[in-house]
N, C-alpha and C positions, 0 to 999 in steps of 0.2 A: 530567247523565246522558249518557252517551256514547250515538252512534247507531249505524246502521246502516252508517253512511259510515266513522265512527271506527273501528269495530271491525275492518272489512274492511283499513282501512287500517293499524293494528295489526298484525293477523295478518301481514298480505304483511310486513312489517317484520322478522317473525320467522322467517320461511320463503324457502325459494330458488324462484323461478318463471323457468320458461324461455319459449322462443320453442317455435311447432309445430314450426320448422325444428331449436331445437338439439333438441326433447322426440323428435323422427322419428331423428335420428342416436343417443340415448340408447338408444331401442329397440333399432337396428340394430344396436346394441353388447351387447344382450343386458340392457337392464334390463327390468323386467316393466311394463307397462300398465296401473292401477288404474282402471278405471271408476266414480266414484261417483253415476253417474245414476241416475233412477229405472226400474225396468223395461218399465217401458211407453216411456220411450225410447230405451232401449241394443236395445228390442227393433225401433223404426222404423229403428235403422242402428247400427253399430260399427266399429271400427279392429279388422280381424282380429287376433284372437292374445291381447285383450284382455282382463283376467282383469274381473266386474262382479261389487261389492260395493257396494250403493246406500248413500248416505250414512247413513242414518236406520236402519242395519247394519253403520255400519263397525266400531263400539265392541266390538261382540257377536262380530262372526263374523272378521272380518278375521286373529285369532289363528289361527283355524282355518285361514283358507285361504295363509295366507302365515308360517308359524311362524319360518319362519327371517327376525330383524330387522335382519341384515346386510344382506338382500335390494336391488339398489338399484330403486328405484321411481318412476314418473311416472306423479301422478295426474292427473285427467282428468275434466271434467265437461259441462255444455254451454258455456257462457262462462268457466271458471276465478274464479268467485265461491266454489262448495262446495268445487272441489280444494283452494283455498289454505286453507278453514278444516278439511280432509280432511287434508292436509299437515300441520298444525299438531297434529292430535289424535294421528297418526300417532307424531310424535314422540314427543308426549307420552307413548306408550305405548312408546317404546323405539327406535323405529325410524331406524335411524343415517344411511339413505344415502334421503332424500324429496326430488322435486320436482313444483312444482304449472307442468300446464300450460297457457301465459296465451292466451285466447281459446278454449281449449277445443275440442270437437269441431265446434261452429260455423264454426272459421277455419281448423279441420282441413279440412273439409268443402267448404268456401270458395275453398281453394287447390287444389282437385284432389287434393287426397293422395287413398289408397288408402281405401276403406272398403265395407262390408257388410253384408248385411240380416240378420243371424243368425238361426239355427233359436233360436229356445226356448219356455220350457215353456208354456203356456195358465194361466190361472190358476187352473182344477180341477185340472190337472198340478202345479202348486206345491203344492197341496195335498192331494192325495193322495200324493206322492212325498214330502213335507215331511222323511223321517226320513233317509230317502237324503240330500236335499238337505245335511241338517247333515252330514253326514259329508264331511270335507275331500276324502280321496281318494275319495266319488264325488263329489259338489256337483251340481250343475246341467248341468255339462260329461257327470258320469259319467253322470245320466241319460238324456240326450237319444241317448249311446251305447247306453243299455240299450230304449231307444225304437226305436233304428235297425237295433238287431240281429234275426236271424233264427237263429232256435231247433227243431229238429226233434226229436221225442221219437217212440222207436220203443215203440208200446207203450202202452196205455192203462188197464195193469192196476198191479201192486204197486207199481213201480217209479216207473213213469211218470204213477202216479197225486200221490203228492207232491211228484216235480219238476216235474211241469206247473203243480200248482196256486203252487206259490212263483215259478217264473218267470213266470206270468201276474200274479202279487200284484209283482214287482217291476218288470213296465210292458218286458218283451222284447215288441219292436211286433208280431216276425210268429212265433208260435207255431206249429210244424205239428204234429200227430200220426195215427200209422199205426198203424192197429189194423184188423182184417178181423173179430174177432172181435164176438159180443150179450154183453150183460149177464146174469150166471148169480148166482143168489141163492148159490152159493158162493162168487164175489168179494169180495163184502161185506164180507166180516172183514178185508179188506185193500185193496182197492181205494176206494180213499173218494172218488173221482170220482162214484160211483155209487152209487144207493140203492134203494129197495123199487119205489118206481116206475117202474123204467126197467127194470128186468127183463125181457129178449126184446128190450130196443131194440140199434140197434147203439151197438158204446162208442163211436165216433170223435164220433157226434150227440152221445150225454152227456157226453163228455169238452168238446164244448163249449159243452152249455148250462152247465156246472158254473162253464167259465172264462170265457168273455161275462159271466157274472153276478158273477163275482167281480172283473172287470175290465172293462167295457164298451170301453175306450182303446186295447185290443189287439185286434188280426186272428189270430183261431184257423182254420188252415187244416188241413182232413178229408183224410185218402188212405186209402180205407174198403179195403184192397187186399192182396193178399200180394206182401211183398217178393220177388222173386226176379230172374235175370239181364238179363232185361228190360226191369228199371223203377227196379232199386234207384239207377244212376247217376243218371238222371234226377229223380230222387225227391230226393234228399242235396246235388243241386248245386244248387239253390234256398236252401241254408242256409250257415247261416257255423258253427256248431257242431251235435253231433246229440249228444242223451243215451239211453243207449243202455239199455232196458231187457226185451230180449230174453233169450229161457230157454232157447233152444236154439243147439248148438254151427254147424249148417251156415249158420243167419241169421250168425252173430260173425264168421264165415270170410269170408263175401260181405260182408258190413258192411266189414271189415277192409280187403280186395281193394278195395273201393270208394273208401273214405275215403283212401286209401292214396293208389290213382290221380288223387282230384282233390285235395288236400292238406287237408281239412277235418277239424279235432280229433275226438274222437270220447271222449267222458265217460261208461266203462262201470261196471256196477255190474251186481253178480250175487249171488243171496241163496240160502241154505240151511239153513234149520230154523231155531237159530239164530245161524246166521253168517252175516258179508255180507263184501262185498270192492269197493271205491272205485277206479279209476286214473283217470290221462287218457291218451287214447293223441294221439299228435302227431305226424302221420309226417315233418312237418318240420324237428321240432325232438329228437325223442326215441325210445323203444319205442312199439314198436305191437303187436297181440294175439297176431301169428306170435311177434314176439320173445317173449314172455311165453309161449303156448302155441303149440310148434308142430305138436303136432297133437292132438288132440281126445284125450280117454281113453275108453275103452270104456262101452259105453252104460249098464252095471252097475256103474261106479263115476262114473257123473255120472246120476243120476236127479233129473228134474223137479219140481218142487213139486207138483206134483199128484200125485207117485209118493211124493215123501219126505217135503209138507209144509212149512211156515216159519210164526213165528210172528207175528202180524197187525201187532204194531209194529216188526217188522224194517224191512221194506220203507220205512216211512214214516220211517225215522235212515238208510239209505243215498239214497232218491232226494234226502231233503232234502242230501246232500252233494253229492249231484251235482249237483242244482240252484246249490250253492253255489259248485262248481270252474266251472260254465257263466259263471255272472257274474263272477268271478274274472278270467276267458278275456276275455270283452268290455271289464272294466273294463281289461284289463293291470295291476291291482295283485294283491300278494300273490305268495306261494311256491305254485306249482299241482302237482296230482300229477303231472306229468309224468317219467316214470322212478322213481314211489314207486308201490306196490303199497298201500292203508290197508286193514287185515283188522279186522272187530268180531265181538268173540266175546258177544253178548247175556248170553248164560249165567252168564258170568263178569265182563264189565263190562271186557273191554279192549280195548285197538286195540293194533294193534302196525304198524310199517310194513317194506317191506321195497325192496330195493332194485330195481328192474327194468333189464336192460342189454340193447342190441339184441348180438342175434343173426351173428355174422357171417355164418354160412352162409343166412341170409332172404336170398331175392332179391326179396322183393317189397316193394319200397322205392318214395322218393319220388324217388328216384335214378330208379328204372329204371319209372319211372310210365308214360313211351308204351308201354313192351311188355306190362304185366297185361292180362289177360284175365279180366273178370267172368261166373264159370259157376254154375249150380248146383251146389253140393259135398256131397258124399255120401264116406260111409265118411271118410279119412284126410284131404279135401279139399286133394288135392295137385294140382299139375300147372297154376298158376295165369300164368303169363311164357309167352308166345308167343317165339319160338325168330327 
């Protein structure tokens, strides 16, 4: 019966193993870094840039994370004992361009080469994120993204009641939401932040015992306050994206004017009886709210939900989108609505999308971002670029 010495000696027989010196020049040439160590010790140090697939997972997930098997690769473990029999499986699973490298991150470590204490997950983080996790284009990398980012939700009522809860369920570290308004036993039907017992509380309190409870891992931050020229800049620039679930036309304007000026996305969504409508605005990449409206319609053909109504599971199919195009944003994967308008007609059960194009005559751009001037706007809310 073969040993532990034969087998190892086997393997290397059947596989290519290099030095740290030629495995660092492979890198530098653009092959990918296999880590197969255990997490607990890729977690004490790593060779940045390192993709970790612990051995006792390469069989399962490796598909996942590395699909294409032309890929060329140097794996990597503490001493090059598991690379070389990592290598070997590798092949065996197709993988045309493998090598194991010899002494591993020990002798990486040893010579001074580069190396790092990486952020990752806790192991309640692994396991609450676990379905993230299997997903290639997020993995481990995507969540620790979705951990790091900072999310602002305007809004604590229809809108903002089902994007907050899904972006607090998907582990966005620092949640804010601005709400000025209490809790009215007529939100109920739509606002599902909120329930019989918080009635007269303010929403921005219940919006976060709702989300602490549903995610203890995240920082829910309260701005119990009304937005206006004041505070809105100061408000929005603490955040890396805001979902926007505001119901009135002069908030959209100054949102717009704001976001505009510091370059931060801005994922609106606006609902009616039963129709809702999705965009992303992007003032650095795309339309923004002037391009799309540039000026407000009169107050008798835009009336408020509380004047026209919406039906209770509208709200909860547009903010869950917009929750969706936020991490979309953070992940950088996927096609975003950026310059697509998505209209849902409840009633009838369709979307339809449409094309949004900037504006030529908008001067309030990312371009001309030192000249805006954030006002409060009323009537046509024009007159926003300082001269």
């Amino acid at each position: 019966m073969a040993s532990f010495r034969d087998l190892l000696t086997q393997t290397k027989a059947k596989i290519t193993e290099v030095t740290t010196e030629q495995g660092n020049q492979l890198i530098d040439d653009g092959a990918v870094l296999l880590d197969v160590r255990e997490p607990e010790e890729y977690g004490q140090g790593a060779i940045p840039d390192s993709l970790h697939v612990s051995r006792g997972q390469l069989e399962s997930n490796v598909e996942n994370r590395i699909p294409d098997k032309a890929t060329k690769l140097v794996v990597m473990c503490a001493g090059g004992v598991r690379s070389a029999f990592a290598a070997k499986t590798l092949a065996e699973l197709g993988y045309t361009d493998v090598v194991s490298m010899g002494g591993g991150f020990n002798k990486w470590k040893d010579e001074g080469r580069l190396w790092v204490v990486p952020t990752t997950l806790s192991a309640e983080q692994r396991n609450r994120y676990q379905r993230h996790i299997l997903i290639p284009e997020v993995g481990e990398v995507g969540q620790l993204k979705l951990l790091d980012a900072k999310v602002l939700c305007l809004g604590a009522g229809g809108l903002g009641s089902p994007a907050s809860l899904y972006l607090a369920a998907a582990g966005i570290g620092t949640l804010g939401i601005v709400d000025m308004d209490v809790v009215d036993a007529s939100n109920l039907q739509r606002q599902i932040l909120h329930n019989v017992d918080r009635i007269g509380d303010r929403k921005v309190d219940s919006a976060k015992k709702t989300l602490t409870a549903l995610n203890p891992d995240i920082s829910v931050v309260t701005h119990d306050v009304r937005l206006d020229a004041s505070n809105i800049v100061d408000i929005i620039s603490g955040y890396d994206i805001v979902v926007d679930g505001t119901d009135n036309f002069p908030v959209r304007y100054m949102l717009n004017d704001a976001s505009v000026k510091l370059g931060i996305p801005v994922v609106h969504g606006s609902i009616f009886r039963f129709e809702g409508q999705v965009t992303v605005f992007d003032p650095r990449t795309g339309p923004t709210y002037r391009d799309m409206l540039p000026e407000p319609p009169p107050p008798e053909l835009a009336p408020s939900c509380a004047e026209a109504g919406v039906l209770g599971v509208l709200p909860g199919i547009v903010g869950s989108i917009q929750a969706l195009e936020a991490i979309k944003l953070i992940l950088g994967h996927g096609q975003t609505l950026v310059g697509r308008l998505l209209a849902f007609d409840a009633a009838e059960m369709e979307f339809n999308e449409f094309r949004l194009n900037v504006d030529p005559k908008n001067q309030v751009t990312y371009e001309n971002r030192d000249r805006i001037e954030i006002t409060e706007l009323d009537g046509l809310c024009a007159g926003v670029l300082s001269g």
